[in-house]
MDAnalysis code that builds the backbone (N, CA, C; Angstrom):
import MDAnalysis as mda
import numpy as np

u = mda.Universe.empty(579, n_residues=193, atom_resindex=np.repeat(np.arange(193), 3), trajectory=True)
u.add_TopologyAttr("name", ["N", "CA", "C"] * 193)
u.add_TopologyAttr("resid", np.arange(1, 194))
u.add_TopologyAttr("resname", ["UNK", "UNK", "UNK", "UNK", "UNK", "UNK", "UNK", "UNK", "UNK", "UNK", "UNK", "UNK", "UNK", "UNK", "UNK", "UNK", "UNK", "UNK", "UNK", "UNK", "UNK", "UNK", "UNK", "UNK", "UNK", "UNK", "UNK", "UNK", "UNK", "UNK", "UNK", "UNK", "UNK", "UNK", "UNK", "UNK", "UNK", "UNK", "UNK", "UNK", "UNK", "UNK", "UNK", "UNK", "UNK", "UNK", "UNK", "UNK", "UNK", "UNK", "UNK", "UNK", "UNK", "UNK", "UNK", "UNK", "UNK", "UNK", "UNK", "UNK", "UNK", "UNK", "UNK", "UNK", "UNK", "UNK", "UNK", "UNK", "UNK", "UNK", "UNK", "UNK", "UNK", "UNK", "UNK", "UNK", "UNK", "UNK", "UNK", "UNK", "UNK", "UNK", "UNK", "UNK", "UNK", "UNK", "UNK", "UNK", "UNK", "UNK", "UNK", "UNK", "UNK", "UNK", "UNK", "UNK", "UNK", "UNK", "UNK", "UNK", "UNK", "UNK", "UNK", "UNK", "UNK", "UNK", "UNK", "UNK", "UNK", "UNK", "UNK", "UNK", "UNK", "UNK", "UNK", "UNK", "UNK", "UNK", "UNK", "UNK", "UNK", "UNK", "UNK", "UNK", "UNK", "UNK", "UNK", "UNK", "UNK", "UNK", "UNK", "UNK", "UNK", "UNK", "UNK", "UNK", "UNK", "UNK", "UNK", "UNK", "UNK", "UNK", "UNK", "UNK", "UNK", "UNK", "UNK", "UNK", "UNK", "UNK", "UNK", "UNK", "UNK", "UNK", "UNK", "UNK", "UNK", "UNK", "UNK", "UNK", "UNK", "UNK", "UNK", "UNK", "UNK", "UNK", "UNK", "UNK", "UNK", "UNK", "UNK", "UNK", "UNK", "UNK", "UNK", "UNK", "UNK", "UNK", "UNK", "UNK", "UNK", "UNK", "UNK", "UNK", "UNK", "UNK", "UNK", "UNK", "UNK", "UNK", "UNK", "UNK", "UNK"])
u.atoms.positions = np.array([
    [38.550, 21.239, 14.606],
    [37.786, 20.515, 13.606],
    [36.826, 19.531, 14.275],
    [37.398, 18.705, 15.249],
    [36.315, 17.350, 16.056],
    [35.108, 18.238, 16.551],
    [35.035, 19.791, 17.250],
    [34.571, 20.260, 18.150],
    [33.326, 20.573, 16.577],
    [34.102, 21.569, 15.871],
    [33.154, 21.842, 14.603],
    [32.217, 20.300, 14.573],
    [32.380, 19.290, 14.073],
    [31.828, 17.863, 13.317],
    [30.723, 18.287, 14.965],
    [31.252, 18.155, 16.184],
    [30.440, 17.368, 16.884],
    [29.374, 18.496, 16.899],
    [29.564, 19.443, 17.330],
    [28.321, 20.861, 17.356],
    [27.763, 20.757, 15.999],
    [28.175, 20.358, 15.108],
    [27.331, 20.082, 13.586],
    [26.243, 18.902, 13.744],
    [27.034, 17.500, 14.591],
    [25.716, 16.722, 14.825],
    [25.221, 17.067, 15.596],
    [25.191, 17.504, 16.768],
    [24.222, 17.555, 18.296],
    [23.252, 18.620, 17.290],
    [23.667, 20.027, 16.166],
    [22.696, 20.576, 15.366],
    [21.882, 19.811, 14.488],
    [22.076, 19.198, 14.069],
    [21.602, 18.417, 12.689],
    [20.567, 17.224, 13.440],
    [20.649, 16.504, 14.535],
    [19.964, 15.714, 15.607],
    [18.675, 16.905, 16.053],
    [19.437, 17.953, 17.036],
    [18.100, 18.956, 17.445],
    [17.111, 19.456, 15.848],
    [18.006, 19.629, 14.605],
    [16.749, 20.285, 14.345],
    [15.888, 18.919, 13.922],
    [16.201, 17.584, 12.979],
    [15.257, 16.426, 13.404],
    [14.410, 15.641, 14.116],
    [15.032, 15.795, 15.595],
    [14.310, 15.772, 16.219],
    [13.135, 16.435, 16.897],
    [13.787, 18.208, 16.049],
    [12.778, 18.716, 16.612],
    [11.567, 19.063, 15.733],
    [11.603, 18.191, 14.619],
    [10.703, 18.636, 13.149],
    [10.229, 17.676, 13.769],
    [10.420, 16.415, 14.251],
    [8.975, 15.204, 14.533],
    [8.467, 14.823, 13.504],
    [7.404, 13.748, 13.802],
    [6.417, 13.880, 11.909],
    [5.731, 14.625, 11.539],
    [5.151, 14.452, 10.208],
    [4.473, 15.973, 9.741],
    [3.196, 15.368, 10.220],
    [2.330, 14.416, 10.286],
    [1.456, 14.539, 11.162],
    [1.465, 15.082, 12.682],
    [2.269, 15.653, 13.576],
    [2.631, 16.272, 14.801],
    [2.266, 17.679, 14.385],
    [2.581, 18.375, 13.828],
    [2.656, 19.867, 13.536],
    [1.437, 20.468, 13.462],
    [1.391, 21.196, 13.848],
    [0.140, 22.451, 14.028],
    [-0.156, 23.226, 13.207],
    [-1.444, 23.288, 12.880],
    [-1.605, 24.933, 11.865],
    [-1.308, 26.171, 11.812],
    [-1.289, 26.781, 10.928],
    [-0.147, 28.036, 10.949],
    [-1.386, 28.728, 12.006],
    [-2.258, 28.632, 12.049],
    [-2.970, 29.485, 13.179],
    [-4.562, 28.457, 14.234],
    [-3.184, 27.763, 14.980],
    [-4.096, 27.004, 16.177],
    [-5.471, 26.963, 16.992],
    [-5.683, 28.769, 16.971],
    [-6.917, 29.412, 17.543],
    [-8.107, 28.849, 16.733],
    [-7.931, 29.025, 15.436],
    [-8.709, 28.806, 14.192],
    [-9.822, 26.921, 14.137],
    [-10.792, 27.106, 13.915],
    [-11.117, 25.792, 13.321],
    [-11.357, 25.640, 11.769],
    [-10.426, 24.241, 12.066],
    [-9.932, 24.418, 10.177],
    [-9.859, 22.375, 9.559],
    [-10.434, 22.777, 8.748],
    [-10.448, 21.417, 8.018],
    [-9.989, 20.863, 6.644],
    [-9.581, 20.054, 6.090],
    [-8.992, 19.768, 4.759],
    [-8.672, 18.476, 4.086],
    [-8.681, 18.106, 3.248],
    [-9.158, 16.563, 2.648],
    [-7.742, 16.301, 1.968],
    [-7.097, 14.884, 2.763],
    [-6.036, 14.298, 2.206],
    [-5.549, 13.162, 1.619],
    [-4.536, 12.840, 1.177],
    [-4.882, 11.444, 0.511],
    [-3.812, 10.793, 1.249],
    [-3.654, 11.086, 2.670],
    [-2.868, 10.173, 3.108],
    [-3.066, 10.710, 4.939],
    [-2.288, 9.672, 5.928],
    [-2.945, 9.689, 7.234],
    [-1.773, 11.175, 7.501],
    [-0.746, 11.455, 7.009],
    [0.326, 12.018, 7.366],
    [-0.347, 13.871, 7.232],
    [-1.679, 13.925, 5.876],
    [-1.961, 15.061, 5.738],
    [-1.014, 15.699, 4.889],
    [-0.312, 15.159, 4.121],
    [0.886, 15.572, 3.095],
    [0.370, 15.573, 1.906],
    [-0.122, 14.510, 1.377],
    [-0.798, 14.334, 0.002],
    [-1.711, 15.119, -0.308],
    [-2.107, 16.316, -1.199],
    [-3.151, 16.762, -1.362],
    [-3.616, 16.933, -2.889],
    [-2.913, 16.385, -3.776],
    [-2.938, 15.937, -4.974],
    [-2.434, 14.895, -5.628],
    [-3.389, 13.819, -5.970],
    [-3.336, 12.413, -6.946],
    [-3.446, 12.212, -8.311],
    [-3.321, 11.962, -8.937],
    [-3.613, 11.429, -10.405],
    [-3.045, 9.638, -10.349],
    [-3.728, 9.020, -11.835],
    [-3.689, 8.067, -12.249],
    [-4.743, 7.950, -13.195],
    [-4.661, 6.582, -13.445],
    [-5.675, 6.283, -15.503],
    [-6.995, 5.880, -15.061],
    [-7.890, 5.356, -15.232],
    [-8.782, 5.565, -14.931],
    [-9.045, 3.841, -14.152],
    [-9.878, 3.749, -13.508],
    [-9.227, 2.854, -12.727],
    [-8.260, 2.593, -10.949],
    [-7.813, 3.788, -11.206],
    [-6.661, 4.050, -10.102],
    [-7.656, 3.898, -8.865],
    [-7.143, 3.497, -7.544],
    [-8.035, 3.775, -6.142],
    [-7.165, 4.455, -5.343],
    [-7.776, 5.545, -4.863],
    [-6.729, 6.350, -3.644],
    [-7.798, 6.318, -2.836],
    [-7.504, 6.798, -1.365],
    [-8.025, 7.107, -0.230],
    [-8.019, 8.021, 0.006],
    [-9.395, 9.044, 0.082],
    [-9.741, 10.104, 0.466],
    [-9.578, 10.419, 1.857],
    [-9.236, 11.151, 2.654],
    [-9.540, 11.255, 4.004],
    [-9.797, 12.731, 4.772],
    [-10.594, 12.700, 5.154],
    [-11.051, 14.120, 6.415],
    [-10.530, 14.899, 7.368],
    [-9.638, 15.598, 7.266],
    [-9.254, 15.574, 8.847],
    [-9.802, 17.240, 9.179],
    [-9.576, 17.765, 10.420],
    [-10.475, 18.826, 11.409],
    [-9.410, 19.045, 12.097],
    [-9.145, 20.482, 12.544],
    [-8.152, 20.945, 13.074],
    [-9.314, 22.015, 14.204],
    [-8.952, 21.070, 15.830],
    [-9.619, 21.615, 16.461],
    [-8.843, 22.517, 17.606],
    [-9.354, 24.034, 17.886],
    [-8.753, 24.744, 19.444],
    [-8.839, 23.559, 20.582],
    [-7.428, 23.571, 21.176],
    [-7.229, 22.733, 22.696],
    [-8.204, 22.993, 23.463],
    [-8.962, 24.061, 23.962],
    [-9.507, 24.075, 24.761],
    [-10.900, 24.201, 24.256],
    [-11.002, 24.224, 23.784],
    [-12.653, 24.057, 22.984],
    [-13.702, 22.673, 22.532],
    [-12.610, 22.124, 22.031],
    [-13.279, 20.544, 21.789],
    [-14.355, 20.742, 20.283],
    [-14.690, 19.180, 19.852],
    [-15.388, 19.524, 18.846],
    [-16.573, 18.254, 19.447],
    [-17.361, 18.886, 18.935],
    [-19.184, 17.923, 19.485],
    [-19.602, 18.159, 18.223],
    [-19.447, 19.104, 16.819],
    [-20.436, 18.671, 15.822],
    [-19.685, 19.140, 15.232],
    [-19.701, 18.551, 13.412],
    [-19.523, 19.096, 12.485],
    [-19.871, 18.818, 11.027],
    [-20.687, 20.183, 10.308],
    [-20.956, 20.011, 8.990],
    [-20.243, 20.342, 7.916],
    [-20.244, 19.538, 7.008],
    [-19.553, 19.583, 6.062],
    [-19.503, 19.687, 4.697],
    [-19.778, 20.958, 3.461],
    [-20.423, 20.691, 2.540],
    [-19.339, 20.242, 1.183],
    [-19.301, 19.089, 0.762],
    [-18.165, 18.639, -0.594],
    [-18.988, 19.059, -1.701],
    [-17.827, 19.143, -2.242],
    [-18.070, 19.068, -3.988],
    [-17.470, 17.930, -4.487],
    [-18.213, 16.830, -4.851],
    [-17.409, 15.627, -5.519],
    [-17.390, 16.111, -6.732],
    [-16.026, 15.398, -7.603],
    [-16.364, 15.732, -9.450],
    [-17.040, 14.445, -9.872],
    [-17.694, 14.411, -10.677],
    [-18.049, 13.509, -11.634],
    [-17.305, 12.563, -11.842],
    [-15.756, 12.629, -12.308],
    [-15.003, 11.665, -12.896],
    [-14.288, 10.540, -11.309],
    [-14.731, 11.161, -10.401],
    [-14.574, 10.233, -9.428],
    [-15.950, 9.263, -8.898],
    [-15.921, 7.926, -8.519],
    [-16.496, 7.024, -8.252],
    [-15.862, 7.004, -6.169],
    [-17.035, 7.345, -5.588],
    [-16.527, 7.015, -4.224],
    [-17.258, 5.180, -4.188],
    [-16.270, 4.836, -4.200],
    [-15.493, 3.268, -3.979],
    [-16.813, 2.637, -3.048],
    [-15.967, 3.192, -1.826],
    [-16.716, 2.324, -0.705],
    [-17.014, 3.222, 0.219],
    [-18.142, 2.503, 1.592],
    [-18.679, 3.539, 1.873],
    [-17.436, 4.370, 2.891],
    [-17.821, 5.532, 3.747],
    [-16.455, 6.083, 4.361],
    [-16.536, 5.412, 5.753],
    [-15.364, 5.427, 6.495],
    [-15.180, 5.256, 7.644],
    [-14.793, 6.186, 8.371],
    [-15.425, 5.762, 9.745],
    [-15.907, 7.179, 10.078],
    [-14.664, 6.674, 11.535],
    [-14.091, 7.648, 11.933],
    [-13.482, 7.611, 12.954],
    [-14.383, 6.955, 14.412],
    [-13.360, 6.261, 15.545],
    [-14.381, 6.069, 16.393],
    [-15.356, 6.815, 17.477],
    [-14.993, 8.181, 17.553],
    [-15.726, 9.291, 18.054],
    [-16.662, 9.853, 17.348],
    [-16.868, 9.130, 15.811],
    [-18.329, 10.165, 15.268],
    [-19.437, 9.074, 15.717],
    [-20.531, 9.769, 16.294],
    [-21.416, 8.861, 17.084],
    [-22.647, 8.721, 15.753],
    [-23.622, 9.594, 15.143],
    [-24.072, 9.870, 14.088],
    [-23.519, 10.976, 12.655],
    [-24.244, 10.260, 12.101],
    [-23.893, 11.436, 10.202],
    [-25.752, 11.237, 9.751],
    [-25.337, 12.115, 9.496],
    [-26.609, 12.603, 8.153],
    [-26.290, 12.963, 6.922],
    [-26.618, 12.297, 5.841],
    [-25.899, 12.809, 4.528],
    [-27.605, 13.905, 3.793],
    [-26.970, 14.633, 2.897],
    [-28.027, 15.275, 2.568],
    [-27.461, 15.676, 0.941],
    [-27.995, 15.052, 0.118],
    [-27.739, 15.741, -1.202],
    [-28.326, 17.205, -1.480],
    [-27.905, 17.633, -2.336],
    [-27.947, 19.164, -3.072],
    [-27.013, 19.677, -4.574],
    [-27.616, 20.702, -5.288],
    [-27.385, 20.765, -6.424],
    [-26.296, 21.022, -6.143],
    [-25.616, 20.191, -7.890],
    [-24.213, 20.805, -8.047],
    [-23.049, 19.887, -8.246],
    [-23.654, 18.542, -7.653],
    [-22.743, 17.888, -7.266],
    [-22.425, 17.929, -5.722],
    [-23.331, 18.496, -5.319],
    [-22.566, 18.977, -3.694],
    [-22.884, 18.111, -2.456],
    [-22.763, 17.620, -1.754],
    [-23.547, 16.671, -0.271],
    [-22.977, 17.155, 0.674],
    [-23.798, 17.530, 1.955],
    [-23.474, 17.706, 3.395],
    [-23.479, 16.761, 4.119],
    [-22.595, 16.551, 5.003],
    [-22.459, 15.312, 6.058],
    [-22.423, 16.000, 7.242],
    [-23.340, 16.200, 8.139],
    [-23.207, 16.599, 9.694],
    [-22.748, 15.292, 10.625],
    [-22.311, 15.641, 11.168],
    [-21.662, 14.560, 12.078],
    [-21.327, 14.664, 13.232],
    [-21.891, 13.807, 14.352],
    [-21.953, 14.353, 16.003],
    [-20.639, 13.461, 16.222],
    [-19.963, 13.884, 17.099],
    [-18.834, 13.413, 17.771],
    [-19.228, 13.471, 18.918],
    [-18.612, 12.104, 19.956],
    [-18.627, 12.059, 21.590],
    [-17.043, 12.559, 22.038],
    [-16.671, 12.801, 23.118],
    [-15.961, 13.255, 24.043],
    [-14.605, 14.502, 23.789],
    [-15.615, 15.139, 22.786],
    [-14.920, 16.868, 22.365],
    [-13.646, 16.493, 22.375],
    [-13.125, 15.743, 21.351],
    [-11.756, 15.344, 20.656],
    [-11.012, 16.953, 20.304],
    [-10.359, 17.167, 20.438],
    [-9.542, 18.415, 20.230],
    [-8.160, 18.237, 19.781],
    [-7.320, 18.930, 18.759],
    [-6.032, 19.058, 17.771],
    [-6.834, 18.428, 16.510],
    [-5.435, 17.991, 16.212],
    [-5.957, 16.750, 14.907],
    [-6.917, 15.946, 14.945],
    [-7.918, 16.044, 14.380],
    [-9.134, 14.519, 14.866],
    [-9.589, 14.554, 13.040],
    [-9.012, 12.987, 12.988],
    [-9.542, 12.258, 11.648],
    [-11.369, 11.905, 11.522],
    [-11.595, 12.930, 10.493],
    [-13.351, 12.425, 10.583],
    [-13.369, 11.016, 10.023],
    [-13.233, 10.861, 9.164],
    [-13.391, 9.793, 8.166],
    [-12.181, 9.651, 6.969],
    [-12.400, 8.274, 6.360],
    [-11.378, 7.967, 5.110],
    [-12.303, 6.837, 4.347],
    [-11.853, 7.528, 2.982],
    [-12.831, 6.554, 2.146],
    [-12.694, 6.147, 0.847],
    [-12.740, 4.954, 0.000],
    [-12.145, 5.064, -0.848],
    [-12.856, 5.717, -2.068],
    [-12.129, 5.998, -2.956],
    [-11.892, 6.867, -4.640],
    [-11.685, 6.232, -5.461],
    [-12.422, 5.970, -6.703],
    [-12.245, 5.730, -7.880],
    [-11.913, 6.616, -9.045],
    [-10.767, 6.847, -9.611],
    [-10.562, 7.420, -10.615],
    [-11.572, 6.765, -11.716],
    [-12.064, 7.403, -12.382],
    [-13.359, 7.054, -13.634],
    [-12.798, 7.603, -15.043],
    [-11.738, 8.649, -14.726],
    [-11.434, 8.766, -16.639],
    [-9.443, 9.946, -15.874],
    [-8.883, 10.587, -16.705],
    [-7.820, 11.267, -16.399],
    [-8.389, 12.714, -16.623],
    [-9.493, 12.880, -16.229],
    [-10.057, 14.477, -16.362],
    [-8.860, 15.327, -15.295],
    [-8.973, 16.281, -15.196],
    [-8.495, 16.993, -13.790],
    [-9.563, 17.834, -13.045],
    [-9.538, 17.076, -12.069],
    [-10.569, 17.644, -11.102],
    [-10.107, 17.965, -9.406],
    [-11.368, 18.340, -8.876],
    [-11.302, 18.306, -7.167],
    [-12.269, 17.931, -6.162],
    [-11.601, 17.599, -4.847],
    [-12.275, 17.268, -4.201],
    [-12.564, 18.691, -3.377],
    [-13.637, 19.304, -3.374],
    [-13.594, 20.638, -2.497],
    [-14.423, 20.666, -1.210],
    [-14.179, 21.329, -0.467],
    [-15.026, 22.056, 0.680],
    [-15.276, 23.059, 0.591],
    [-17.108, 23.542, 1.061],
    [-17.564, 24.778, 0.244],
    [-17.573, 25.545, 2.060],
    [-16.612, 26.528, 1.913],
    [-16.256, 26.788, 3.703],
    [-17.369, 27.865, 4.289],
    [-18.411, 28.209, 2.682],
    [-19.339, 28.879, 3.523],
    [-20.539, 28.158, 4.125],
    [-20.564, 27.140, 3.573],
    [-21.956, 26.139, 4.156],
    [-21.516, 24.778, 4.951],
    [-19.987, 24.862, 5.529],
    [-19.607, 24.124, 6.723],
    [-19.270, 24.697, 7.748],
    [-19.544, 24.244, 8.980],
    [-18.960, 24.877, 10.240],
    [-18.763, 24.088, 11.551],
    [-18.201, 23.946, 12.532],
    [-18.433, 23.365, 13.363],
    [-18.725, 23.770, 14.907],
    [-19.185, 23.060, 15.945],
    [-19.736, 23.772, 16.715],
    [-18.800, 22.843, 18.522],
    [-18.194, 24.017, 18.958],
    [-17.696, 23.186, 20.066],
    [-18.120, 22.913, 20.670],
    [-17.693, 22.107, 22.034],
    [-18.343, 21.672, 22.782],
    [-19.292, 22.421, 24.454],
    [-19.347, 23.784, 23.796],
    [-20.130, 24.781, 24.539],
    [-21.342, 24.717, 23.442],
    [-21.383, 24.291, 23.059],
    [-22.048, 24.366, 21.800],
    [-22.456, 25.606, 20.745],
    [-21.211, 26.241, 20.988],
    [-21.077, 27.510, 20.435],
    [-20.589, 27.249, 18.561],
    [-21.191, 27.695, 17.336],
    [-21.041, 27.383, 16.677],
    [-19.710, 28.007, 15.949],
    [-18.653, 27.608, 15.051],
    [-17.756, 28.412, 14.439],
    [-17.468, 28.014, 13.192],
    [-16.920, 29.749, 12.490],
    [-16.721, 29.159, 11.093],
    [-15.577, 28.340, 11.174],
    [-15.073, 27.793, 9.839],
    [-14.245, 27.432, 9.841],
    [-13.160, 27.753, 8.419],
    [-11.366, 27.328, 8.461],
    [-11.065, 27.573, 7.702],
    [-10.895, 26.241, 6.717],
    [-10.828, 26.292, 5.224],
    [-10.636, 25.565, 4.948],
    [-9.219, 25.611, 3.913],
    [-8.475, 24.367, 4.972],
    [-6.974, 23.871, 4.611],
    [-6.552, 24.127, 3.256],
    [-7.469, 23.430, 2.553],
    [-6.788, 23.036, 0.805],
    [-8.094, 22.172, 0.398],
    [-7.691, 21.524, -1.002],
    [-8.692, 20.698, -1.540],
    [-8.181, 19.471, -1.940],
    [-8.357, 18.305, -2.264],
    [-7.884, 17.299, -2.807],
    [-7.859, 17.321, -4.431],
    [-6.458, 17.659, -5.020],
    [-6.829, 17.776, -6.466],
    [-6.098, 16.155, -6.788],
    [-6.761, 16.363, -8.438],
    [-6.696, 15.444, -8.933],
    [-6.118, 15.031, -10.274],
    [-5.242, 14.581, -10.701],
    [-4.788, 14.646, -12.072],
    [-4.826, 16.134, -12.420],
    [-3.652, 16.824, -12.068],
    [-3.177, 17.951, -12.403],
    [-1.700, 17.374, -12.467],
    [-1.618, 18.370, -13.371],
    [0.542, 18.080, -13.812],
    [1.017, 18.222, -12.166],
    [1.921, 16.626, -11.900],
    [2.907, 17.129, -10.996],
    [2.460, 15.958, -10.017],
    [1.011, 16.067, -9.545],
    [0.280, 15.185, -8.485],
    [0.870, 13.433, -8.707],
    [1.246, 13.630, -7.338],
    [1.414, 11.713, -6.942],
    [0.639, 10.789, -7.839],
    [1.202, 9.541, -8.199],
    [0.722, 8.978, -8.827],
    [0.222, 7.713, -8.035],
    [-1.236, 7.138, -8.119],
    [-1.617, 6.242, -7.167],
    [-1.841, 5.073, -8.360],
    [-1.709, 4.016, -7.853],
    [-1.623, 2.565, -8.277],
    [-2.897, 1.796, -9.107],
    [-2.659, 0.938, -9.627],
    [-4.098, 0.176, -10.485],
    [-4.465, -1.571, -9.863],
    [-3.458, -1.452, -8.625],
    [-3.322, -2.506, -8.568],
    [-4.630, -3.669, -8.248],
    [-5.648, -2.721, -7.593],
    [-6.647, -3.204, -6.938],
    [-8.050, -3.707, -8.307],
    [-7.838, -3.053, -9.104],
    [-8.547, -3.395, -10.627],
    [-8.834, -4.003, -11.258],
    [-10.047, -4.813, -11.215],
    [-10.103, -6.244, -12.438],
    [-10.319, -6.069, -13.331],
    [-10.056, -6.605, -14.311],
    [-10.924, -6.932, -16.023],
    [-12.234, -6.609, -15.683],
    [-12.820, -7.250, -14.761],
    [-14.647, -7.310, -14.547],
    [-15.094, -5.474, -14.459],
    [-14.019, -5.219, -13.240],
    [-14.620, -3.337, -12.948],
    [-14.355, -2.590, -14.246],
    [-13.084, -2.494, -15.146],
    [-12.610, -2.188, -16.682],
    [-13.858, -2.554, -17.660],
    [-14.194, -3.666, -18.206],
    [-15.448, -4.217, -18.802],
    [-16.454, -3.661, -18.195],
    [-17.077, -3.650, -16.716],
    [-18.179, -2.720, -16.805],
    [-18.364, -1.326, -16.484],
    [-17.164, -0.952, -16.159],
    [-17.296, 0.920, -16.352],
    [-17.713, 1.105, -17.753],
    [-16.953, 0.756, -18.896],
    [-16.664, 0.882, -20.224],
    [-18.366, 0.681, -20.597],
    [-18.981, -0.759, -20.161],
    [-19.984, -0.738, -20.350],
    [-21.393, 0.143, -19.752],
    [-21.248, 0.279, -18.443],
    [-21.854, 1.522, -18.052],
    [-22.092, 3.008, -18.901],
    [-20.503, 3.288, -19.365],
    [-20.830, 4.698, -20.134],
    [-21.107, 4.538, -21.100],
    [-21.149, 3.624, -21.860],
    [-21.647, 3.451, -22.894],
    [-23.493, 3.149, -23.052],
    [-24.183, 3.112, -21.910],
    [-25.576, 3.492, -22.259],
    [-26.072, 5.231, -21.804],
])
C-alpha cells in the first residue's frame, strides 16, 4: 500500500510538473506561423462578455518557427461595432514601427516591424476594450490578408489560432469596475444623436 501512495505521488508531481503553465506550451504544429487574439497574458481566455460598460484587455500574440525569427508582421482585424477600443495599444518592446491603415468593413491593418527576430511566443501588443451594448460579437483575423515575413525576409502565410468572441453564452465574465457615471451619461448621450 505505502509503495502504491508513493509511485501515485512521484506520478501525480511528474505529470504537473510536467504540464508547466499554459503560457509554456507550444502549438499543435510549431513549424507553422500562427497568430491569435486573447484576453489574457496566459492565452487561455478567448471569449468575454459583460453589460455594456465592461473593460477587458485585448491582446496579440504570434507564434513564431525557432529558427526563423520574426522581422515583420501584418495584420488584418475585424473590430465589431459594439466594441469601443479604450486606449491606444501597447505595443511590445521589440515592435520598432506600425502603420495602421483603415479599409471597408470595419476592417484595419497594422504592419509592424520588429527588431532582433524574436522567435516562439512573442506578444505584439495589448489594448484596452470597451464593451458598448451586450450584442454578441468578434474580434477576428482575416488570415488571408495577414502574413508575416521572417527574418530572411522570406514572407509566410500564416495560421490563424481563434478569434476573440464576445458575449456569447458561456464566455468569462469581465468587470465594470473601471466605469463612471460620466462614461454611462455620455455613451447614452452619444447614441442618442
Amino acid at each position: 500500500m505505502r509503495v502504491w501512495i508513493g509511485m501515485t505521488l512521484l506520478g501525480l508531481v511528474l505529470v504537473i510538473a510536467g504540464a508547466g503553465p499554459a503560457f509554456a506550451q507550444q502549438p499543435l504544429d510549431p513549424e507553422l506561423f500562427q497568430v491569435g487574439v486573447y484576453a489574457d497574458d496566459a492565452r487561455a481566455i478567448i471569449c468575454v462578455a459583460g453589460s455594456p460598460g465592461a473593460v477587458f484587455e485585448q491582446s496579440l500574440w504570434a507564434w513564431v518557427p525557432q529558427d526563423l525569427g520574426l522581422a515583420y508582421i501584418t495584420i488584418r482585424f475585424s473590430f465589431p461595432t459594439n466594441l469601443d477600443l479604450t486606449s491606444r495599444p501597447v505595443f511590445h518592446d521589440l515592435v520598432s514601427n506600425v502603420i495602421y491603415s483603415d479599409y471597408v468593413g470595419n476592417t484595419v491593418e497594422w504592419n509592424m516591424l520588429l527588431n532582433e527576430c524574436p522567435s516562439g511566443w512573442v506578444q505584439i501588443f495589448t489594448q484596452e476594450c470597451t464593451l458598448l451594448d451586450g450584442e454578441p460579437s468578434h474580434i477576428g483575423i482575416l488570415a488571408d490578408d495577414s502574413m508575416m515575413r521572417d527574418c530572411d525576409f522570406v514572407l509566410n502565410d500564416i495560421r490563424v489560432l481563434n478569434e476573440l468572441t464576445v458575449n456569447e453564452p458561456g464566455c468569462a465574465t469581465v468587470s465594470v469596475e473601471g466605469v463612471s457615471w460620466g462614461w454611462v451619461k455620455g455613451f447614452y448621450h452619444d447614441s442618442a444623436r
